[in-house]
ZAKOL-792613 format. One record per residue: residue number from 1; x, y, z negated of N, C-alpha, C in turn; residue in one letter. Coordinates in steps of 0.05 Angstrom, whole numbers, plus 5000, padded with zeros to 4 digits. Example, Ala and Ser with C-alpha at 12.3 -4.5 7.8 and 13.67 -1.06 7.14 Angstrom:
1	5264	4886	4844	5246	4910	4844	5264	4934	4844	A;
2	5257	4955	4858	5273	4979	4857	5258	5001	4843	S;
% end
This chain:
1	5017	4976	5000	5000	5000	5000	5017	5025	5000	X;
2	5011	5037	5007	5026	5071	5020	5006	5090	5004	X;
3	5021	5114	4993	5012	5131	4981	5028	5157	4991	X;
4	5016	5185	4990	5027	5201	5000	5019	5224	4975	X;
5	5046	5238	4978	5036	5272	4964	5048	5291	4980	X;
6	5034	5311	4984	5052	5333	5006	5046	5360	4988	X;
7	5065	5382	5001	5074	5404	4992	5077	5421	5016	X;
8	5065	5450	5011	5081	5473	5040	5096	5474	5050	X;
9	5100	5476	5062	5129	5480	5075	5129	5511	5069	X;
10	5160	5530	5070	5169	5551	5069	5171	5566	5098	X;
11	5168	5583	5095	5172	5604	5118	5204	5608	5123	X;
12	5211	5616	5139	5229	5629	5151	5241	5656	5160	X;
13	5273	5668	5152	5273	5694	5166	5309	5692	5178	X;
14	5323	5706	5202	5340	5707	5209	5365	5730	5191	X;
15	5385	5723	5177	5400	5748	5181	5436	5727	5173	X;
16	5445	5711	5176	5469	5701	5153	5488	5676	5184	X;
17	5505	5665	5166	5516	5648	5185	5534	5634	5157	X;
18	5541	5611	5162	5541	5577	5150	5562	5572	5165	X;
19	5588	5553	5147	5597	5529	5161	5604	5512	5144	X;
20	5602	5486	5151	5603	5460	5131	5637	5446	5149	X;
21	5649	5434	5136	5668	5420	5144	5676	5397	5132	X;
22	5688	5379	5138	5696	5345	5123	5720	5360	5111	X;
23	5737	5380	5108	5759	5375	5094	5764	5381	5070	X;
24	5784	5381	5052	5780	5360	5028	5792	5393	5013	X;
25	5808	5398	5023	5823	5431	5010	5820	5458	5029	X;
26	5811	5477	4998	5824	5497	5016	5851	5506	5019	X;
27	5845	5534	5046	5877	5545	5049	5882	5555	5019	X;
28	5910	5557	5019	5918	5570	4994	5913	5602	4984	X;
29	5903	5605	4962	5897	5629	4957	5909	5633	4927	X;
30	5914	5657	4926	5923	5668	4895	5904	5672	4875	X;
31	5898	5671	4846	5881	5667	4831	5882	5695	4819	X;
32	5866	5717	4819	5868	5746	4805	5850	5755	4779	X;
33	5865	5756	4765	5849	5759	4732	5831	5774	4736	X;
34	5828	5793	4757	5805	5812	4759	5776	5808	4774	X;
35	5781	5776	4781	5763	5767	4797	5739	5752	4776	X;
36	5716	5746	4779	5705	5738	4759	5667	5730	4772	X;
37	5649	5708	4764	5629	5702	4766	5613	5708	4725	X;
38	5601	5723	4734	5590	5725	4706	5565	5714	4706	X;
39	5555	5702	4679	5537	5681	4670	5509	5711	4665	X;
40	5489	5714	4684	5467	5728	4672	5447	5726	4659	X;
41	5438	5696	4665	5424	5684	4647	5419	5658	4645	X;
42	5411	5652	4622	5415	5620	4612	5391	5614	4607	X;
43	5378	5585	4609	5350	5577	4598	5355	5544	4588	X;
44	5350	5541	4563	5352	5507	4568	5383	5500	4558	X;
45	5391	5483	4554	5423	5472	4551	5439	5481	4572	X;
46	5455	5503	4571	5470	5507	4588	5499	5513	4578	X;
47	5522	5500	4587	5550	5492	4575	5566	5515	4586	X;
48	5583	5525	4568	5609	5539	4587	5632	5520	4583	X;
49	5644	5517	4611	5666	5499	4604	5689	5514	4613	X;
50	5711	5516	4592	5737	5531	4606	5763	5509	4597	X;
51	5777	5500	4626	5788	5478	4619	5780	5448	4593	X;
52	5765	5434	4600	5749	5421	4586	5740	5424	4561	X;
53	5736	5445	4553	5734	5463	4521	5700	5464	4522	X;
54	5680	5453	4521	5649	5467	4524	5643	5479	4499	X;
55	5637	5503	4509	5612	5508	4488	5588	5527	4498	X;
56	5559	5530	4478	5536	5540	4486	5548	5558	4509	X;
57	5543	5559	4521	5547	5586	4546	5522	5610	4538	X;
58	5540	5639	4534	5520	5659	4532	5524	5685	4552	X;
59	5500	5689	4554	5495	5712	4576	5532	5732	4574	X;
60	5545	5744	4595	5560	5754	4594	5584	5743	4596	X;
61	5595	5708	4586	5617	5693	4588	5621	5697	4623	X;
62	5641	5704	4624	5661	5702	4657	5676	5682	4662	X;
63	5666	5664	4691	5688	5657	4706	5706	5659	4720	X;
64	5736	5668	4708	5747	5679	4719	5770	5665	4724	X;
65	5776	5634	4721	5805	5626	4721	5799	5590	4736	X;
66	5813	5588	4747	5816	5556	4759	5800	5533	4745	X;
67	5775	5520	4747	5771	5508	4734	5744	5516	4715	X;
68	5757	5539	4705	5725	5544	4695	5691	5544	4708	X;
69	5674	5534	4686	5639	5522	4702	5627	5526	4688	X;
70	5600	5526	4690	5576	5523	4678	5569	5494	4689	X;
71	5550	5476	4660	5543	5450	4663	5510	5461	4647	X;
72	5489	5447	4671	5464	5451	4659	5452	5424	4648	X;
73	5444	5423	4635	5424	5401	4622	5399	5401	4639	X;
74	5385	5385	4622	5360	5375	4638	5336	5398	4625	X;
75	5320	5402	4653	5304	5429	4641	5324	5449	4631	X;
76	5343	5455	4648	5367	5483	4627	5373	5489	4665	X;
77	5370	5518	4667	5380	5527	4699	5399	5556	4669	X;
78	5412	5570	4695	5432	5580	4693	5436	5602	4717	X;
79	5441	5627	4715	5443	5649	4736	5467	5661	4735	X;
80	5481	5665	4757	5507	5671	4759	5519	5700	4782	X;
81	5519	5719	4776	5527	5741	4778	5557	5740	4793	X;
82	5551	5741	4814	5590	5744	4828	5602	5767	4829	X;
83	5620	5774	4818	5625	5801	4819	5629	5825	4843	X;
84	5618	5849	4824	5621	5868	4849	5590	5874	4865	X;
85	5580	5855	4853	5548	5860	4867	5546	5835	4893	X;
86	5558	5821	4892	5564	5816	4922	5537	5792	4930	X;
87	5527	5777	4905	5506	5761	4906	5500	5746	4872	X;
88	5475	5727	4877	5475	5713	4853	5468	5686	4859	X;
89	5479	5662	4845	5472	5645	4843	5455	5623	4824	X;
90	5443	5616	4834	5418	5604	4819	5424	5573	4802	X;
91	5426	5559	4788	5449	5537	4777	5420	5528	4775	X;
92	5406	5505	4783	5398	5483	4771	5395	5462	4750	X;
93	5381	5450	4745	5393	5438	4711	5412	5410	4733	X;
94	5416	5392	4712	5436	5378	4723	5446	5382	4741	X;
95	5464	5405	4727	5479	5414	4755	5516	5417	4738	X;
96	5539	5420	4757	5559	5421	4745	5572	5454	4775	X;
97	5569	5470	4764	5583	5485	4781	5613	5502	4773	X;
98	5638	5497	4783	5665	5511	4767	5682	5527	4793	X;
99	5693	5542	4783	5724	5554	4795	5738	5541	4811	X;
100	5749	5543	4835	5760	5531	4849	5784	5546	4852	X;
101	5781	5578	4859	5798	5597	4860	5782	5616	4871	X;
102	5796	5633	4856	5792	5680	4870	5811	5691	4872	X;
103	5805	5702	4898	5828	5715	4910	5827	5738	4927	X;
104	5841	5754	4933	5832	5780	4955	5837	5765	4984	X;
105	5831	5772	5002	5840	5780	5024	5862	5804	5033	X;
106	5880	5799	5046	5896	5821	5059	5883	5847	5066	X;
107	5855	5852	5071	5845	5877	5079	5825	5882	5054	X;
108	5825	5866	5036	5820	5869	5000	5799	5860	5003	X;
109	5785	5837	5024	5757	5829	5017	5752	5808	5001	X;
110	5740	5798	4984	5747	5772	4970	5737	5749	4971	X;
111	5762	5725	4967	5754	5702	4975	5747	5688	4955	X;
112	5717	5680	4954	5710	5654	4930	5704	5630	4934	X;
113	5719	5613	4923	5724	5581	4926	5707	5568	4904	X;
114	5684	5561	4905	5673	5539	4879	5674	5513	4889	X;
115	5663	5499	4869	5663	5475	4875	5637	5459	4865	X;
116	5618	5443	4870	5593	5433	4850	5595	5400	4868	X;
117	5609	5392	4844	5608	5354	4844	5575	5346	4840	X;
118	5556	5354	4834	5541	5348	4835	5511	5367	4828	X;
119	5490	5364	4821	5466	5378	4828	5452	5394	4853	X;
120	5443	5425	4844	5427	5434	4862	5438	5460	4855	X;
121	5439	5487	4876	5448	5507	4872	5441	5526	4903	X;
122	5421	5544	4898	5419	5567	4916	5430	5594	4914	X;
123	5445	5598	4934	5452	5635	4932	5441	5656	4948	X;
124	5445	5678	4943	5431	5700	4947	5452	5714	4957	X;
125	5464	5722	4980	5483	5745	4973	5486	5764	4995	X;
126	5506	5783	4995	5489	5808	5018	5517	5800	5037	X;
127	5508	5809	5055	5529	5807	5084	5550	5826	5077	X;
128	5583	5819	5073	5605	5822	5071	5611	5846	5083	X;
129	5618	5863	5077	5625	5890	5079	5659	5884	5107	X;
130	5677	5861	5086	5703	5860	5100	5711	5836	5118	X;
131	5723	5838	5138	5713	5815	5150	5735	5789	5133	X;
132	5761	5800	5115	5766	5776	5101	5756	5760	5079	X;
133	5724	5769	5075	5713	5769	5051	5708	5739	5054	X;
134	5696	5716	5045	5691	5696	5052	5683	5686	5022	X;
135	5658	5659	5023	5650	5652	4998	5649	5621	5001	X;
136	5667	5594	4993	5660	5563	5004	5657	5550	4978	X;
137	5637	5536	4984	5627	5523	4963	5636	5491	4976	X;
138	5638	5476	4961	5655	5448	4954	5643	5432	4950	X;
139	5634	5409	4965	5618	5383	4958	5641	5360	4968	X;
140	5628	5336	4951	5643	5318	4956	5632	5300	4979	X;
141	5625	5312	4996	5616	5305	5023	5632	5337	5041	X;
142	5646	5351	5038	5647	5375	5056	5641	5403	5040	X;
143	5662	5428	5061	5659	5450	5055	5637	5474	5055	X;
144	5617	5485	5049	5608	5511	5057	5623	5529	5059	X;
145	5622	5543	5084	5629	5573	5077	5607	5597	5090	X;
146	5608	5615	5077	5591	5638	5076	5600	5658	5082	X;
147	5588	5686	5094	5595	5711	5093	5568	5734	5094	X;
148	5552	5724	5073	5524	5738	5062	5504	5713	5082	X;
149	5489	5714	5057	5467	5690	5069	5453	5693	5037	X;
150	5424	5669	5049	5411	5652	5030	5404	5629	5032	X;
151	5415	5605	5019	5414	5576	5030	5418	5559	5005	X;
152	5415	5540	5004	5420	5523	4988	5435	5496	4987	X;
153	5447	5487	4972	5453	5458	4976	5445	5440	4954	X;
154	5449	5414	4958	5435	5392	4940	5460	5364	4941	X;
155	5469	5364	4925	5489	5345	4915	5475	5314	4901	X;
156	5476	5290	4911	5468	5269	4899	5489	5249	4884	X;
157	5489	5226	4862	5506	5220	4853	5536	5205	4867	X;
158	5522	5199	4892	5537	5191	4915	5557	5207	4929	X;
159	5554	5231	4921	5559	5260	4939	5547	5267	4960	X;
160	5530	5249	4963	5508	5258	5000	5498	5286	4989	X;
161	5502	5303	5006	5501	5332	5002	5477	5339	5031	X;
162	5453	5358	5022	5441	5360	5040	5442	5395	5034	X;
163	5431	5407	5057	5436	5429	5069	5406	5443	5077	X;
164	5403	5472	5062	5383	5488	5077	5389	5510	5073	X;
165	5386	5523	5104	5385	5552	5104	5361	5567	5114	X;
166	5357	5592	5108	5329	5604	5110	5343	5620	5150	X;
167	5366	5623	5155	5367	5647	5178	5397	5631	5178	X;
168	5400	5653	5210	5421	5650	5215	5438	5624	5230	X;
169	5466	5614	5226	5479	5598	5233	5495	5578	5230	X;
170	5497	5563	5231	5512	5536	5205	5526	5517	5239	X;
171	5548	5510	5222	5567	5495	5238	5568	5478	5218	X;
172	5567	5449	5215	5566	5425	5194	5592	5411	5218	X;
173	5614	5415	5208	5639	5395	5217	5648	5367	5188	X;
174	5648	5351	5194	5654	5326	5184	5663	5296	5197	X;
175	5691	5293	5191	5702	5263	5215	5707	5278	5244	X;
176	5710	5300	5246	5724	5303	5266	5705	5317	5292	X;
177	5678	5313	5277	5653	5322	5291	5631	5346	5278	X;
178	5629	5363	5302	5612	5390	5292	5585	5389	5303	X;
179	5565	5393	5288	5543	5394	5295	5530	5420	5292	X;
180	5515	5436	5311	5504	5461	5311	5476	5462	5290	X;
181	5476	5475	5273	5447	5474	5254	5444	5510	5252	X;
182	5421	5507	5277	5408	5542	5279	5395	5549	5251	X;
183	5386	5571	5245	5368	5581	5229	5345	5569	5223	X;
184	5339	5565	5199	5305	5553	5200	5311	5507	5202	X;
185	5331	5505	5199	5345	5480	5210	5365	5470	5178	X;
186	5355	5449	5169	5369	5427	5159	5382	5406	5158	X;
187	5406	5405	5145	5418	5377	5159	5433	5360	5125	X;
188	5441	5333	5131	5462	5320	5111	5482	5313	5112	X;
189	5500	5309	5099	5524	5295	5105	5529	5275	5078	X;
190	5537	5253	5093	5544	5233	5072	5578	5224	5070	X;
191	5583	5231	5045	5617	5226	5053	5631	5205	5062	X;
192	5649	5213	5079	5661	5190	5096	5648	5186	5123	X;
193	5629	5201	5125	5613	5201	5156	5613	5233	5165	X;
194	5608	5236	5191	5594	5255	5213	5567	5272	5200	X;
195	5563	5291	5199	5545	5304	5191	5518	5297	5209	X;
196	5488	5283	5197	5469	5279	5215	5454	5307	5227	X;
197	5441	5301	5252	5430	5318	5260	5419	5343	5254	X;
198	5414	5361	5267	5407	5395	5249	5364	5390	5259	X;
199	5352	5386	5235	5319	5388	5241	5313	5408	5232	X;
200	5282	5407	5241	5273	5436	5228	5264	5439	5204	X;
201	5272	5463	5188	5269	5460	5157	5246	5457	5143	X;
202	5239	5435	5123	5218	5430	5119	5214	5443	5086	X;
203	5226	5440	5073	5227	5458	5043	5209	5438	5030	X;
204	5198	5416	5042	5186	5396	5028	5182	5381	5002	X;
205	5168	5376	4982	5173	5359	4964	5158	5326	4971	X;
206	5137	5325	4983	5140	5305	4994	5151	5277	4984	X;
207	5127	5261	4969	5139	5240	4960	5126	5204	4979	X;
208	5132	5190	4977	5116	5168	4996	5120	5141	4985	X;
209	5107	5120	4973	5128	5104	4957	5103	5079	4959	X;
210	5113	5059	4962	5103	5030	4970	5115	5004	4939	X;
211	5092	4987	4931	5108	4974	4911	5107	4945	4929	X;
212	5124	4923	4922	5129	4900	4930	5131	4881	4902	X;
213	5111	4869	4911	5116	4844	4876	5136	4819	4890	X;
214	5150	4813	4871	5177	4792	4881	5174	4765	4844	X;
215	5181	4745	4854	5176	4723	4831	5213	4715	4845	X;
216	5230	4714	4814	5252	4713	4832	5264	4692	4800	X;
217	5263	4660	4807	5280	4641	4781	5250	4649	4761	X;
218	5228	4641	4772	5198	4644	4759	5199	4673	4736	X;
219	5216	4695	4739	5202	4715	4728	5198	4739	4755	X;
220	5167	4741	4746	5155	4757	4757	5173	4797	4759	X;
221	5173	4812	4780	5177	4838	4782	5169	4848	4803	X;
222	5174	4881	4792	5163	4903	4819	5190	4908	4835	X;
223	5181	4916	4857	5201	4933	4868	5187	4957	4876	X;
224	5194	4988	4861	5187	5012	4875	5203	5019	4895	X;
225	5195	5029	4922	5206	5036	4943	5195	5066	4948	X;
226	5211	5081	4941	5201	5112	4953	5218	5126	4971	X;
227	5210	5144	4982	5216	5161	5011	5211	5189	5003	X;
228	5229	5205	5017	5242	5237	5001	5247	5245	5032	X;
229	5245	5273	5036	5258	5278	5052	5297	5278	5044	X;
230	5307	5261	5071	5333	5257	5065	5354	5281	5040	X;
231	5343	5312	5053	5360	5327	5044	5352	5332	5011	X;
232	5337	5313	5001	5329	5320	4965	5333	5303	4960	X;
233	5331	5315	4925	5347	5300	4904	5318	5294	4896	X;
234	5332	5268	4884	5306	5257	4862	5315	5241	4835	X;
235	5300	5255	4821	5299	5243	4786	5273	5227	4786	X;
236	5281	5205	4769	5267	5190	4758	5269	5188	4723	X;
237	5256	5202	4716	5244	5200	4688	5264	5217	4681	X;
238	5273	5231	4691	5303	5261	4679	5326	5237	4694	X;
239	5325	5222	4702	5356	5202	4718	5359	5209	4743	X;
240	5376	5218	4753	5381	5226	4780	5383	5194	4803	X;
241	5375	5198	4826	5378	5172	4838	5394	5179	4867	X;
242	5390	5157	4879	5419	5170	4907	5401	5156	4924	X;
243	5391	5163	4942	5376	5165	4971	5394	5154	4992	X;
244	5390	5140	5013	5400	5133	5039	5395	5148	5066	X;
245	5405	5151	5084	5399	5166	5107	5376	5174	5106	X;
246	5355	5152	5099	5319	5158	5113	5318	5169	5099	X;
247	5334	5176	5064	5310	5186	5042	5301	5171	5022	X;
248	5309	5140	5024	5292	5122	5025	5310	5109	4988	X;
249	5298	5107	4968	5313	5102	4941	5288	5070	4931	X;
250	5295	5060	4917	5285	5039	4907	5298	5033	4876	X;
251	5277	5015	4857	5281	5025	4834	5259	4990	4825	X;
252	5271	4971	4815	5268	4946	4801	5255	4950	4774	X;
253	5233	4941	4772	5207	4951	4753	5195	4920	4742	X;
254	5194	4918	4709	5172	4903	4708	5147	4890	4708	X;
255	5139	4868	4719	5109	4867	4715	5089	4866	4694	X;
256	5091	4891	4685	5066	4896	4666	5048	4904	4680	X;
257	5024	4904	4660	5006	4911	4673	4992	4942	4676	X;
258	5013	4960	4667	5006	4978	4666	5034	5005	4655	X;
259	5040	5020	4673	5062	5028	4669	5070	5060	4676	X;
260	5091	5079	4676	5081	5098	4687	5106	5114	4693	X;
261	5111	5128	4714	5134	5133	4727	5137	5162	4734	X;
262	5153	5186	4723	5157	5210	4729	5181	5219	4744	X;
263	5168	5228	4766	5188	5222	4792	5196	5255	4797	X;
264	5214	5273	4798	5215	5299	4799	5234	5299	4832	X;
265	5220	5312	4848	5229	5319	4873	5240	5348	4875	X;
266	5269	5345	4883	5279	5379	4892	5294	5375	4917	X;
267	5285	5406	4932	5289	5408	4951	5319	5427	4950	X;
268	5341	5427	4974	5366	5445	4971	5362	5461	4969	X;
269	5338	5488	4968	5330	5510	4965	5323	5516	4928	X;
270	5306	5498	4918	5318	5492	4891	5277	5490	4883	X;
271	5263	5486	4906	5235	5481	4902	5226	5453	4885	X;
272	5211	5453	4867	5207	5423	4856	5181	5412	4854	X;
273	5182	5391	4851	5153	5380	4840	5161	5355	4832	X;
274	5145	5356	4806	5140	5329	4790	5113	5317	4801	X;
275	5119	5291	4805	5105	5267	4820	5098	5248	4789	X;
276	5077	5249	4782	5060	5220	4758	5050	5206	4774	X;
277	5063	5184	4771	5054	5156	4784	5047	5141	4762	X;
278	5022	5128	4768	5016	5112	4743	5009	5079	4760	X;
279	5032	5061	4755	5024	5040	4762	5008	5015	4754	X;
280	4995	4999	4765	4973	4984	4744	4964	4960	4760	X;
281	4974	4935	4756	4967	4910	4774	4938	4903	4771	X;
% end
């Protein structure tokens, strides 16, 4: 049996430009004490970590040195202020976002290098005044880089990293292969592969999920099978799970007769919905 839940899709507008790449470092840049991401606001469990030291993170703590992050808890997002005015970033809960490096550019524009091993994270930020200015964000699937935009990305425990932008232009390079993703257009990359195709953006939460009963050495079980759009993350009961190309996650359940399953869908833009499934033979 097939069940469906659907959600709006988002609108669209043009102004920014994107590029994703497979490689693993950036170029070298110098680290400047005067460079800094400030913490604006906190909701929920949210960590400052400076060189593995955590503590509460409070409005005003700066990242300003190699390494330093904010870590969100579950139900805990986090807003992040880049200096200079230049944009803000939105931190997700289970999310891990840190320092990679800050640095000027030669014509003084500045370059910011983060990095997020894992969660969900949208930015906001205004079109670059210098043309050495540049902003790349770090997945373990590939690079972003930016020069004013609004987009998001979505990190799974796997590192399959999916991709949305509202405008503009995205180049997704990975394995040696570039794929064009226009404005209004989503794509993924799973590490160690080619970036898949650029579709049109759906901002979907979108859940779809089929059960299968299996008798396996005479004990009875379920198998939940659910379907996401590829580029989202999904929690199961606050547990993060890892999706395959289609989207497609599965989850070994017993046969009771009555049971119940809280499925939280996010999209790379950082849209959610919680899915109650109540199962019952």
């Amino acid at each position: 049996m097939l069940f469906r839940s659907r959600a709006p899709i988002l609108g669209l507008c043009l102004f920014f430009s994107l590029a994703i790449t497979g490689s693993t470092a950036p170029r070298p840049v110098n680290v400047r004490v005067n460079r800094w991401l400030m913490v604006r606001q906190n909701q929920g469990q949210v960590m400052f970590d400076r060189q593995g030291n955590r503590r509460a993170s409070r409005s005003g703590d700066r990242l300003e040195s190699v390494g330093d992050g904010v870590v969100t808890g579950q139900r805990s997002t986090a807003v992040l202020e880049v200096d200079t005015g230049i944009g803000f970033i939105q931190v997700a809960e289970n999310t891990h976002i840190r320092v990679r490096s800050l640095a000027y550019a030669p014509d003084n524009g500045r370059i910011t290098v983060l990095e997020v091993p894992y969660g969900q994270a949208r930015l906001q930020l205004r079109p670059f005044t210098h043309r050495g200015s540049n902003l790349e964000i770090f997945t373990p699937a590939g690079v972003s880089a930016v020069r004013g935009t609004e987009f998001g990305v979505s990190i799974q425990p796997n590192g399959k990293t999916g991709l949305a932008t509202l405008s503009g232009a995205v180049t997704s390079t990975a394995q040696g292969q570039r794929v064009f993703v226009p404005g209004g257009f989503q794509n993924f990359t799973l590490p160690g592969e080619a970036p898949s195709a650029a579709v049109p953006l759906s901002d979907s939460t979108e859940l779809r999920y089929q059960l299968e009963r299996r008798i396996q050495a005479g004990l009875r079980s379920l198998r939940f099978i659910g379907k996401v759009d590829p580029v989202n993350l999904v929690l199961v009961d606050s547990k993060p799970q890892t999706t395959d190309r289609n989207g497609e996650f599965s989850l070994l359940l017993p046969a009771v007769s009555r049971q119940a399953l809280q499925i939280t869908v996010v999209t790379p833009l950082g849209r959610r919905q919680i899915h109650d499934v109540l199962i019952q033979l």
